[in-house]
py3Dmol code that shows the C-alpha trace and the ligand (Angstrom):
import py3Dmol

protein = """\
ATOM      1  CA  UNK A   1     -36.378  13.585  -4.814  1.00  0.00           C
ATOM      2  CA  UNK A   2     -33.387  15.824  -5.433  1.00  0.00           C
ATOM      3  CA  UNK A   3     -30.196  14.915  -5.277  1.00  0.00           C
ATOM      4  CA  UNK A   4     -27.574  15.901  -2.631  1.00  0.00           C
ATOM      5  CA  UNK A   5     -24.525  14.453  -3.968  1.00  0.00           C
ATOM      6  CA  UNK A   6     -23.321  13.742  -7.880  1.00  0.00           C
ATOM      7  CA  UNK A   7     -20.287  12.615  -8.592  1.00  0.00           C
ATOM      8  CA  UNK A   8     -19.302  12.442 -12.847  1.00  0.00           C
ATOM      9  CA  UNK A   9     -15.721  10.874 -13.634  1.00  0.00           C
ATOM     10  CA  UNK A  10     -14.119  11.292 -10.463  1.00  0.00           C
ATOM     11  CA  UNK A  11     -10.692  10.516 -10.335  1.00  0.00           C
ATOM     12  CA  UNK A  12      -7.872  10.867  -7.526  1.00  0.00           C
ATOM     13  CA  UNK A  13      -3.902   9.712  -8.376  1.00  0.00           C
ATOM     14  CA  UNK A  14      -1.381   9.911  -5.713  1.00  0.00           C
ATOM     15  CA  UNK A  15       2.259   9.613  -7.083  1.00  0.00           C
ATOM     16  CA  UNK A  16       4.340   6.877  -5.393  1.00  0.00           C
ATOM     17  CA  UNK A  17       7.942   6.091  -5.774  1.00  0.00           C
ATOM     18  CA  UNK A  18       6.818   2.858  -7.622  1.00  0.00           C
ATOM     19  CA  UNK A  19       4.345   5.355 -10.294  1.00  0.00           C
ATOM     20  CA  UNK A  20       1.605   6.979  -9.850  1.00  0.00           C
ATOM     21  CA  UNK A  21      -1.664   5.032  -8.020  1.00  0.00           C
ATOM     22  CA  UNK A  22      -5.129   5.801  -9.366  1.00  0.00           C
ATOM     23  CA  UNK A  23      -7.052   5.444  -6.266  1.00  0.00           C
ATOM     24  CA  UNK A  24     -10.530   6.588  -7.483  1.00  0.00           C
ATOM     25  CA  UNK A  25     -10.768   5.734 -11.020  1.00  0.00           C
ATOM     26  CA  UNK A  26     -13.704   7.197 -12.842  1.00  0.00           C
ATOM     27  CA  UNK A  27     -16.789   6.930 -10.622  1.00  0.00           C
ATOM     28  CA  UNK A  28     -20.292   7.929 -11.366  1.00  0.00           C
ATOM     29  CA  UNK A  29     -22.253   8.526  -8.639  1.00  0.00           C
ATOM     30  CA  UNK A  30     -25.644  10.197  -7.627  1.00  0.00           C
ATOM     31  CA  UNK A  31     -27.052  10.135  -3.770  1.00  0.00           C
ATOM     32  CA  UNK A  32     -30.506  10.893  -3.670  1.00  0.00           C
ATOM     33  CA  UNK A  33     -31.950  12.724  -0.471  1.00  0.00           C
ATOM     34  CA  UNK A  34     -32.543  10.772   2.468  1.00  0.00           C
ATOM     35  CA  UNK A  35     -30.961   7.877   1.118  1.00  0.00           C
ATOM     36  CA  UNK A  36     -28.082   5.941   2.632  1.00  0.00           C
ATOM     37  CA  UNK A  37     -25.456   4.046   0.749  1.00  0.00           C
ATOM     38  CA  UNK A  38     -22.946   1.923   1.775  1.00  0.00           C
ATOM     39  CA  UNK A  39     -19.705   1.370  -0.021  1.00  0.00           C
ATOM     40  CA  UNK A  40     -17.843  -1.784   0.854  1.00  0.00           C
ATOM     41  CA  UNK A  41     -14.805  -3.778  -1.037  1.00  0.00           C
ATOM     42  CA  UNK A  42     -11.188  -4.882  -0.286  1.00  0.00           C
ATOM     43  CA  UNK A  43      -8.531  -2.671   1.892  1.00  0.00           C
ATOM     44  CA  UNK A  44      -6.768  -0.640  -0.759  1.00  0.00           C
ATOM     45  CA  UNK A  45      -9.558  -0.327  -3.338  1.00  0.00           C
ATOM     46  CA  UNK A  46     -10.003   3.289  -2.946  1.00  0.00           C
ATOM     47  CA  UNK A  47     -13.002   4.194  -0.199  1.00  0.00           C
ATOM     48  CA  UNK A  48     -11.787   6.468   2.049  1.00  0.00           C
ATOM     49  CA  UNK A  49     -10.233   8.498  -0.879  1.00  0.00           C
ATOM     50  CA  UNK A  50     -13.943   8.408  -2.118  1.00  0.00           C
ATOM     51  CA  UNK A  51     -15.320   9.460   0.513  1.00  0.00           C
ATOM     52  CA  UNK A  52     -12.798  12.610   1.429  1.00  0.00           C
ATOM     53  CA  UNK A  53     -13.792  13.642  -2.365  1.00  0.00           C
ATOM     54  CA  UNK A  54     -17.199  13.933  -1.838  1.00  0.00           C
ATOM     55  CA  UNK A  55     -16.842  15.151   1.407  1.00  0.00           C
ATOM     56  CA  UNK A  56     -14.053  17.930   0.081  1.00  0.00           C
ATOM     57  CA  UNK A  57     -11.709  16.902   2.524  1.00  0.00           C
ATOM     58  CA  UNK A  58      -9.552  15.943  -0.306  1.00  0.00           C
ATOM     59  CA  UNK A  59      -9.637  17.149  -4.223  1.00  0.00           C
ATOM     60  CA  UNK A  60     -10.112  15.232  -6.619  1.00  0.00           C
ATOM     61  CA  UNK A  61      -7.018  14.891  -9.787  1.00  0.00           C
ATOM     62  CA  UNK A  62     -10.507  15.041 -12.773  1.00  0.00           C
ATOM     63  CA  UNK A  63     -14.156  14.906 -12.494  1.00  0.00           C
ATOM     64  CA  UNK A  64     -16.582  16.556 -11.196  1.00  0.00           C
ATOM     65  CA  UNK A  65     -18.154  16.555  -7.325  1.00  0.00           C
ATOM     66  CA  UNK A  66     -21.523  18.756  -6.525  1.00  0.00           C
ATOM     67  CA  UNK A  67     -23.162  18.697  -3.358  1.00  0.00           C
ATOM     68  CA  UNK A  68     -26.510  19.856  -3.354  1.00  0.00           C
ATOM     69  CA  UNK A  69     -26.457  20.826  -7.276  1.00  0.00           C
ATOM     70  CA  UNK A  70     -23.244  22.944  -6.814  1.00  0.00           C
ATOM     71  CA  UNK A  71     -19.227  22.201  -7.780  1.00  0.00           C
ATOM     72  CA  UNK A  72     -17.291  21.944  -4.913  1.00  0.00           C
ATOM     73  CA  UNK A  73     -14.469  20.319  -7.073  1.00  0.00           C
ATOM     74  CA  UNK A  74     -12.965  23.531  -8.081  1.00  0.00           C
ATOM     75  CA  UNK A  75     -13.413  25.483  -4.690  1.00  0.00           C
ATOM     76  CA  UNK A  76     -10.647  27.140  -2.846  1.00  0.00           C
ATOM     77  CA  UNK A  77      -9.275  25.847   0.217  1.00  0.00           C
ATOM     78  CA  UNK A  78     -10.986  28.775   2.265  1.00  0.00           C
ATOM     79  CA  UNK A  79     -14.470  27.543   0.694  1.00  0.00           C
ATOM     80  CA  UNK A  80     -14.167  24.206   1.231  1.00  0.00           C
ATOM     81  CA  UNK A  81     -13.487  24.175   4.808  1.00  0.00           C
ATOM     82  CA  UNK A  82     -16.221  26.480   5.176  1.00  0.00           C
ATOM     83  CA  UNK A  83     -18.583  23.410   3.272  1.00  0.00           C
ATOM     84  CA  UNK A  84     -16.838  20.754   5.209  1.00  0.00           C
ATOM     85  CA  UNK A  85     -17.766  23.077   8.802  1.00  0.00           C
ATOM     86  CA  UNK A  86     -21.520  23.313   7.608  1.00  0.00           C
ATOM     87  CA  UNK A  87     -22.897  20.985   4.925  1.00  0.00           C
ATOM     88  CA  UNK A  88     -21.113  18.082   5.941  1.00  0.00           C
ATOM     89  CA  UNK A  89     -20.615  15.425   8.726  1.00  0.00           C
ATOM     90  CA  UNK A  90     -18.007  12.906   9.225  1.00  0.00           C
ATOM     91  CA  UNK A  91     -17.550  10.058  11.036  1.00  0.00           C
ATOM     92  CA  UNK A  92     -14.427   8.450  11.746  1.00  0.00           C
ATOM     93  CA  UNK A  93     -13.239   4.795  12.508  1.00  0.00           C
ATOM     94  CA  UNK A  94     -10.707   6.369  15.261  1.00  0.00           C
ATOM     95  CA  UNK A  95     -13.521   9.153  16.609  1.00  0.00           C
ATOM     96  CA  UNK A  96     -11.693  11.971  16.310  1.00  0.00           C
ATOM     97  CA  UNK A  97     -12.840  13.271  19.360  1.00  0.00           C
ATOM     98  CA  UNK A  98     -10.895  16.627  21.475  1.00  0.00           C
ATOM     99  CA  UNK A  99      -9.501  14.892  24.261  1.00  0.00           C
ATOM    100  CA  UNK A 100      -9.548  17.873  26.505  1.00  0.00           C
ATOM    101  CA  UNK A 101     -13.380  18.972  25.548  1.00  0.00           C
ATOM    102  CA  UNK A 102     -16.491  17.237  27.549  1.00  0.00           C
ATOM    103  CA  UNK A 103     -18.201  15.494  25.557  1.00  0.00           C
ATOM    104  CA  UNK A 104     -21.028  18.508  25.015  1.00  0.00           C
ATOM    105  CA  UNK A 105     -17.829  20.402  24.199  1.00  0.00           C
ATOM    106  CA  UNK A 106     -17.165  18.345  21.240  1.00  0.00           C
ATOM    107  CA  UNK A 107     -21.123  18.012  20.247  1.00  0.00           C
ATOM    108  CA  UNK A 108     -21.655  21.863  20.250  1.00  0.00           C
ATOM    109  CA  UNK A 109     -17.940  22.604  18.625  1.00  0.00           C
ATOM    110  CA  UNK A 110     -19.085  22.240  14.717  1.00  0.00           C
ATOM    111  CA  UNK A 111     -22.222  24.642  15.533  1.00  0.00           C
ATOM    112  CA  UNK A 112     -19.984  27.304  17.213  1.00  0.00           C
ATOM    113  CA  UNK A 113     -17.399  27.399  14.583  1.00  0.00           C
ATOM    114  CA  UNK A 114     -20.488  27.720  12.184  1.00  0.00           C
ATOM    115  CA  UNK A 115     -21.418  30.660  14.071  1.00  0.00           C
ATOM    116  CA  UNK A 116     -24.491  30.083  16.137  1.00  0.00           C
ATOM    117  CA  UNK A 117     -24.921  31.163  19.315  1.00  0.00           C
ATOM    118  CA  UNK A 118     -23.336  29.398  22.427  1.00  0.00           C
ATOM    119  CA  UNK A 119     -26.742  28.786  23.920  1.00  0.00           C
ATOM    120  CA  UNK A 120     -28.522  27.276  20.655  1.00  0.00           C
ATOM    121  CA  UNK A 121     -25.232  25.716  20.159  1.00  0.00           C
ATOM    122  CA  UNK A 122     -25.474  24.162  23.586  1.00  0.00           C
ATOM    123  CA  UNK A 123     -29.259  23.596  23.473  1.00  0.00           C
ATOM    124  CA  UNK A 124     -28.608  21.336  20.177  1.00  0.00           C
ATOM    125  CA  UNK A 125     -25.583  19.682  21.465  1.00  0.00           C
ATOM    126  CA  UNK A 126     -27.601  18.298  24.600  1.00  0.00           C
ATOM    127  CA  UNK A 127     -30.875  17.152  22.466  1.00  0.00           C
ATOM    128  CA  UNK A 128     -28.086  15.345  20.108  1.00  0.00           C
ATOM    129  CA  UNK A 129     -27.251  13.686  23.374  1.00  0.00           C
ATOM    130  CA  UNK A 130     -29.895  12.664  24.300  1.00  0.00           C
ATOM    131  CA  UNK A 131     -30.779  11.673  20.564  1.00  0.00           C
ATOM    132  CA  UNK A 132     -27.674   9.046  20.936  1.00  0.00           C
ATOM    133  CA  UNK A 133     -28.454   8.028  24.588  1.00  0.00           C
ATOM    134  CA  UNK A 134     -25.878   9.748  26.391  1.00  0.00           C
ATOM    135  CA  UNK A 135     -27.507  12.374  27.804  1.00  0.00           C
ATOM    136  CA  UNK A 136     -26.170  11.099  31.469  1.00  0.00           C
ATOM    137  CA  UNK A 137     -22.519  11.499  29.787  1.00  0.00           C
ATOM    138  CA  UNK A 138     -22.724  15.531  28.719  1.00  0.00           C
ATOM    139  CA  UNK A 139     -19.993  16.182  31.073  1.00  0.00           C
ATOM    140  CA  UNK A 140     -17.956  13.551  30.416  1.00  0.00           C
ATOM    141  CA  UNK A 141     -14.613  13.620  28.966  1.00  0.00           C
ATOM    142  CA  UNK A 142     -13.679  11.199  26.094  1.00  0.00           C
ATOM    143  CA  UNK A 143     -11.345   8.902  27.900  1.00  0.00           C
ATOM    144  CA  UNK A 144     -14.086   8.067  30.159  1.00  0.00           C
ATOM    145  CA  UNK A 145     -15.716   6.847  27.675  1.00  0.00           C
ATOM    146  CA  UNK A 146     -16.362   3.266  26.355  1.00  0.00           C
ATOM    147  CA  UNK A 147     -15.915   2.791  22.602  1.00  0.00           C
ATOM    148  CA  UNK A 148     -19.632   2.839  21.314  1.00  0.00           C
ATOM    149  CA  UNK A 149     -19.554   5.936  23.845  1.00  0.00           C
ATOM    150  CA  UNK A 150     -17.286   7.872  21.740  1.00  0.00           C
ATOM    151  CA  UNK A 151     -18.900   6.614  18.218  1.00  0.00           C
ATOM    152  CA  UNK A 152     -22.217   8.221  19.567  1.00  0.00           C
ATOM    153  CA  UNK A 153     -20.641  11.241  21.000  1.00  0.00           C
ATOM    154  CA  UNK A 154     -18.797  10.922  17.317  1.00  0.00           C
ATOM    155  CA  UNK A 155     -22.395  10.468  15.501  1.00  0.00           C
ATOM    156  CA  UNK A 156     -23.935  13.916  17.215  1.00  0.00           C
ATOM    157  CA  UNK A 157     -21.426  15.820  16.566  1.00  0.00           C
ATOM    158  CA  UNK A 158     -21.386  15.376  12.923  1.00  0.00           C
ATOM    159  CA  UNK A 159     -24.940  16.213  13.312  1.00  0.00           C
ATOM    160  CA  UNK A 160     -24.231  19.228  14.756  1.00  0.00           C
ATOM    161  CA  UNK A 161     -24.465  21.503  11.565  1.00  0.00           C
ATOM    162  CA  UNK A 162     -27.552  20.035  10.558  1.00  0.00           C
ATOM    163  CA  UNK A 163     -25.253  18.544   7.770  1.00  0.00           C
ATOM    164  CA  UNK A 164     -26.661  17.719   3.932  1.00  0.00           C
ATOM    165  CA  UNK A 165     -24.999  14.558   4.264  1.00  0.00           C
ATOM    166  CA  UNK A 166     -23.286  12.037   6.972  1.00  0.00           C
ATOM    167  CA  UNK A 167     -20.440  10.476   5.614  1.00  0.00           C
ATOM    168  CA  UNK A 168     -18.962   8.136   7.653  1.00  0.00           C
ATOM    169  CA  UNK A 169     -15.612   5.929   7.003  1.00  0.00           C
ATOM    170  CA  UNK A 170     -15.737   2.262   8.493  1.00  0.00           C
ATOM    171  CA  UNK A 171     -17.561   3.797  11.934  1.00  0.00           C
ATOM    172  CA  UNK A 172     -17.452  -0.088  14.001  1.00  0.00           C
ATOM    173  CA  UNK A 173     -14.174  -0.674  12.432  1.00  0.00           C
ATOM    174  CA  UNK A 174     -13.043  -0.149  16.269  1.00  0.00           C
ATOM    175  CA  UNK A 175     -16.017  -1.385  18.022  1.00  0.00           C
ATOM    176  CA  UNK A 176     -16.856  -4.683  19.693  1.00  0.00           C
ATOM    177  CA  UNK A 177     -20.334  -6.458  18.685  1.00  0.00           C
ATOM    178  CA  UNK A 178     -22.622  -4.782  21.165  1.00  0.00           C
ATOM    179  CA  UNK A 179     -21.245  -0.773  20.625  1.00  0.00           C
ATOM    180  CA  UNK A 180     -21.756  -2.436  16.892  1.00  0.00           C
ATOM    181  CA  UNK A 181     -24.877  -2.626  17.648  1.00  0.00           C
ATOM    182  CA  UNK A 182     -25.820   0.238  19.237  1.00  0.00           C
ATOM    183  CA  UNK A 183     -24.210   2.202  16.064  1.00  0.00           C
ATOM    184  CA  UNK A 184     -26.087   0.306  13.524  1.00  0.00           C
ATOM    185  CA  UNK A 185     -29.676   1.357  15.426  1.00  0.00           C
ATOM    186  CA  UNK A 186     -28.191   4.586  15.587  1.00  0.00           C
ATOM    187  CA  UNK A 187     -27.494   5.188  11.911  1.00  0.00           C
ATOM    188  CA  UNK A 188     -30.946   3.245  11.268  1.00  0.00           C
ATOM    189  CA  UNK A 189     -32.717   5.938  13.340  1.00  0.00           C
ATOM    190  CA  UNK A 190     -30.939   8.752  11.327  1.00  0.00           C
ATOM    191  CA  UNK A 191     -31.812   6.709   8.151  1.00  0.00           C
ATOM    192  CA  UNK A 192     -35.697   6.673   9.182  1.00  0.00           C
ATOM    193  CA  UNK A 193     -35.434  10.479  10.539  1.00  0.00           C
ATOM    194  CA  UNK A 194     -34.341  11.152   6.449  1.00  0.00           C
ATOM    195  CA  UNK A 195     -30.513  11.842   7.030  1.00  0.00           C
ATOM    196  CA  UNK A 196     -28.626  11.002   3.979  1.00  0.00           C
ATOM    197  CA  UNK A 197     -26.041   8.525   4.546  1.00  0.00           C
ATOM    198  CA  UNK A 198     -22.745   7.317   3.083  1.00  0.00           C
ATOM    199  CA  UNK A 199     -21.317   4.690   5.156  1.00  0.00           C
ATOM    200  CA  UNK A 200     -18.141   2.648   4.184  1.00  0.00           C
ATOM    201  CA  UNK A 201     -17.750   0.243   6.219  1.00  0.00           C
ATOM    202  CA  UNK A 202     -16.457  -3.607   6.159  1.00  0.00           C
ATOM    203  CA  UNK A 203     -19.224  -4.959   8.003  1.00  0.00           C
ATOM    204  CA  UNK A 204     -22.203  -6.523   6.377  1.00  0.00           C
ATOM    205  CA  UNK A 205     -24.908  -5.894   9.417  1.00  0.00           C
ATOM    206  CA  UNK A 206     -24.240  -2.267   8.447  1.00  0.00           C
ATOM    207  CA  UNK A 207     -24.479  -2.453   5.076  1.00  0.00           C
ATOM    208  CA  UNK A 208     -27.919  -4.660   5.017  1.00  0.00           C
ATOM    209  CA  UNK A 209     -29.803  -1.331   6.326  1.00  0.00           C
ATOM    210  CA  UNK A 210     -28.890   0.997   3.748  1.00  0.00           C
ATOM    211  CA  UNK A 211     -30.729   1.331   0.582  1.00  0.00           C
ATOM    212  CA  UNK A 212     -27.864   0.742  -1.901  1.00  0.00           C
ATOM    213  CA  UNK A 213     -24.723  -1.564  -1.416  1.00  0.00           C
ATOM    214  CA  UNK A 214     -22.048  -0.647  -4.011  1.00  0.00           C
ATOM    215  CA  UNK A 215     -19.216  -2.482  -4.392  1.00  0.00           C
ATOM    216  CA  UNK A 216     -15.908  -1.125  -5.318  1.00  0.00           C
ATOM    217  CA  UNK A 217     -12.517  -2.871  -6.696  1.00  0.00           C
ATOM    218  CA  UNK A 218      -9.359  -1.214  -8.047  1.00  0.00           C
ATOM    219  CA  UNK A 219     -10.999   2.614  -7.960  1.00  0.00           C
ATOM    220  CA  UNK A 220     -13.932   1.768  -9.796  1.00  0.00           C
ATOM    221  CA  UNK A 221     -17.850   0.455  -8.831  1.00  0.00           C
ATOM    222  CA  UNK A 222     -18.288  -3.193  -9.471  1.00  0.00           C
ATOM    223  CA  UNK A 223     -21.607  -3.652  -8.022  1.00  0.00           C
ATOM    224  CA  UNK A 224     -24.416  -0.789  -7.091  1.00  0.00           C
ATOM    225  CA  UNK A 225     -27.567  -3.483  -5.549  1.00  0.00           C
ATOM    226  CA  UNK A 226     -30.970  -1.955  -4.752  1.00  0.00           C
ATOM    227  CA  UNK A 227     -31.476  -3.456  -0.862  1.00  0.00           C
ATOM    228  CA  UNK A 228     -35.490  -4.174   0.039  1.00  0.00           C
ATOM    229  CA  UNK A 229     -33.849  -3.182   3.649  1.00  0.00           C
ATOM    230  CA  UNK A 230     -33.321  -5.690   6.870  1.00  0.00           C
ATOM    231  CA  UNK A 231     -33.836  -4.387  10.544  1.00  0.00           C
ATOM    232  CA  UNK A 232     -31.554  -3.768  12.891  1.00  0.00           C
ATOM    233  CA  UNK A 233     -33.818  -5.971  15.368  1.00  0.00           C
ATOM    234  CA  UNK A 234     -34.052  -9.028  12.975  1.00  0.00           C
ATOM    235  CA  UNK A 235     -30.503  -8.583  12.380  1.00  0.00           C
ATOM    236  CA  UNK A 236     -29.320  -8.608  15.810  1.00  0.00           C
ATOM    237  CA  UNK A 237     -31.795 -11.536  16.410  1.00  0.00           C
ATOM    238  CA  UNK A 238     -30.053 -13.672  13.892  1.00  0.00           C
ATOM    239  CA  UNK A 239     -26.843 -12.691  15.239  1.00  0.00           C
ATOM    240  CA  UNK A 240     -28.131 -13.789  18.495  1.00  0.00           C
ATOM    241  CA  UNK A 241     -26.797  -9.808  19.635  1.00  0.00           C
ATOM    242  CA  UNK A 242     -30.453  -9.403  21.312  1.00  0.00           C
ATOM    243  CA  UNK A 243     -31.776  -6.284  22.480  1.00  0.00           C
TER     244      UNK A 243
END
"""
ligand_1 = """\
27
ADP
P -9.672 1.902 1.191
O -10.355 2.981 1.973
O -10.615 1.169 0.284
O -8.878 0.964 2.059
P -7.921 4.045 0.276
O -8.826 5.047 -0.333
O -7.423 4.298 1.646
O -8.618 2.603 0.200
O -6.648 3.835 -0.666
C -6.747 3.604 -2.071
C -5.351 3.511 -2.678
O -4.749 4.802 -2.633
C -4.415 2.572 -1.948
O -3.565 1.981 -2.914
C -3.643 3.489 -1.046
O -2.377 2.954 -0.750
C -3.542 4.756 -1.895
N -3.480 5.987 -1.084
C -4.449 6.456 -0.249
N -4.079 7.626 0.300
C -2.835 7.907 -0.199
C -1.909 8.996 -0.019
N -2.189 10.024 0.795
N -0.735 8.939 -0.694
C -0.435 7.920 -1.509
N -1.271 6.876 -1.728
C -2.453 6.857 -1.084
"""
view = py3Dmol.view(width=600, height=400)
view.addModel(protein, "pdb")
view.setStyle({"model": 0}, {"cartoon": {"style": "trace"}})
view.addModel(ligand_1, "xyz")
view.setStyle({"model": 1}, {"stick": {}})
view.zoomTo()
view.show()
């Protein structure tokens, strides 16, 4: 299986008043395709900054990042938001959503600014809809929304693109048990549809249906676990979440 995303050395310092903070301290990493990996560890320990590396959102201070067997460590800020518009989807704890856009406005957004058509752009915004179970909602703006609403709306649109990877940064963090729920079957069916997946996220339920669980502390992987994989059923079951 190839491998979408390598990471050698990576490293990210911000300077502080109080010195300089290594926030990503030498991490090896290598997502295969159609995996999904979650990272999980204290507040502070350096997974968001991990993530916006891989995801060139941010770059990193030394190492090396390639996505789909090329560097985009070194690439110029023109290049990389061109990567982060069309190889990559994010997922935000806070949504991100355009307030002013339906929510088929904010599905079909990634694909126009990629440059397909407004028709194909629409056509895949409203399957993506439907894919997350809101095709009654298309027309919907965000504020009428509930919380899991948005997440979902949130979810498609980062699949706009047809992304090489999902990358998404503590996505329940704002969502009550059932929208939980309804997120964690959601990135389950992306997981069985072959999406690769890197979720960080605090919560265990999500983290028990990926195929790795690494552990982070201080900048650096502590723990990288092989999971044999739960279900989102027999989890909610336990949880006594039901269906
Ligand atoms: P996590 O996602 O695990 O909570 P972060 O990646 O957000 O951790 O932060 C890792 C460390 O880097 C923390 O010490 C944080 O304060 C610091 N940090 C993150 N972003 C910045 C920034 N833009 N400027 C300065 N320090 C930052």
């Amino acid at each position: 299986m190839s491998t979408v995303l390598r990471a050698r050395g990576l490293q990210k310092e911000y300077g502080r008043a109080e010195g300089l903070v290594r926030a990503v301290d030498g991490v090896d990493l290598d997502v295969a395709e159609g995996e999904t990996v979650a990272i999980m560890g204290p507040s502070g320990c350096g997974k968001s900054t991990l993530l916006q590396l891989l995801g060139g959102l941010d770059r990193p201070s030394g190492g090396e990042v390639a996505l789909n067997g090329s560097r985009i460590d070194g690439l110029s800020e023109k290049a990389l938001a061109e990567l982060r518009r069309t190889a990559v989807g994010f997922v935000f704890q806070a949504f991100h959503l355009m307030e002013e856009l339906t929510a088929v406005e904010n599905v079909e957004l990634p694909a126009l600014l990629a440059g397909r058509s407004p028709r194909a752009a629409r056509r895949r915004a409203e399957e993506l809809l439907e894919q997350v179970g809101l095709e009654g909602r298309a027309r919907f703006l965000p504020s009428a929304l509930s919380g899991g609403q948005r997440q979902r709306v949130a979810v498609a649109r980062a699949l706009s693109t047809e992304p090489s990877v999902v990358l998404a940064d503590e996505p329940t963090g704002n969502l009550d048990s059932a929208a939980t729920l309804d997120v964690l079957r959601l990135f389950e069916g992306l997981h069985e549809s072959g999406q690769t997946l890197v979720i960080v996220t605090h919560d265990p339920r999500i983290a028990a249906t990926a195929d790795r669980m690494i552990t982070m502390r201080d900048g650096a992987f502590v723990d990288d676990t092989r999971l044999t994989g739960g279900t989102t059923g027999q989890l909610g079951a336990l949880l006594g979440l039901g269906d």
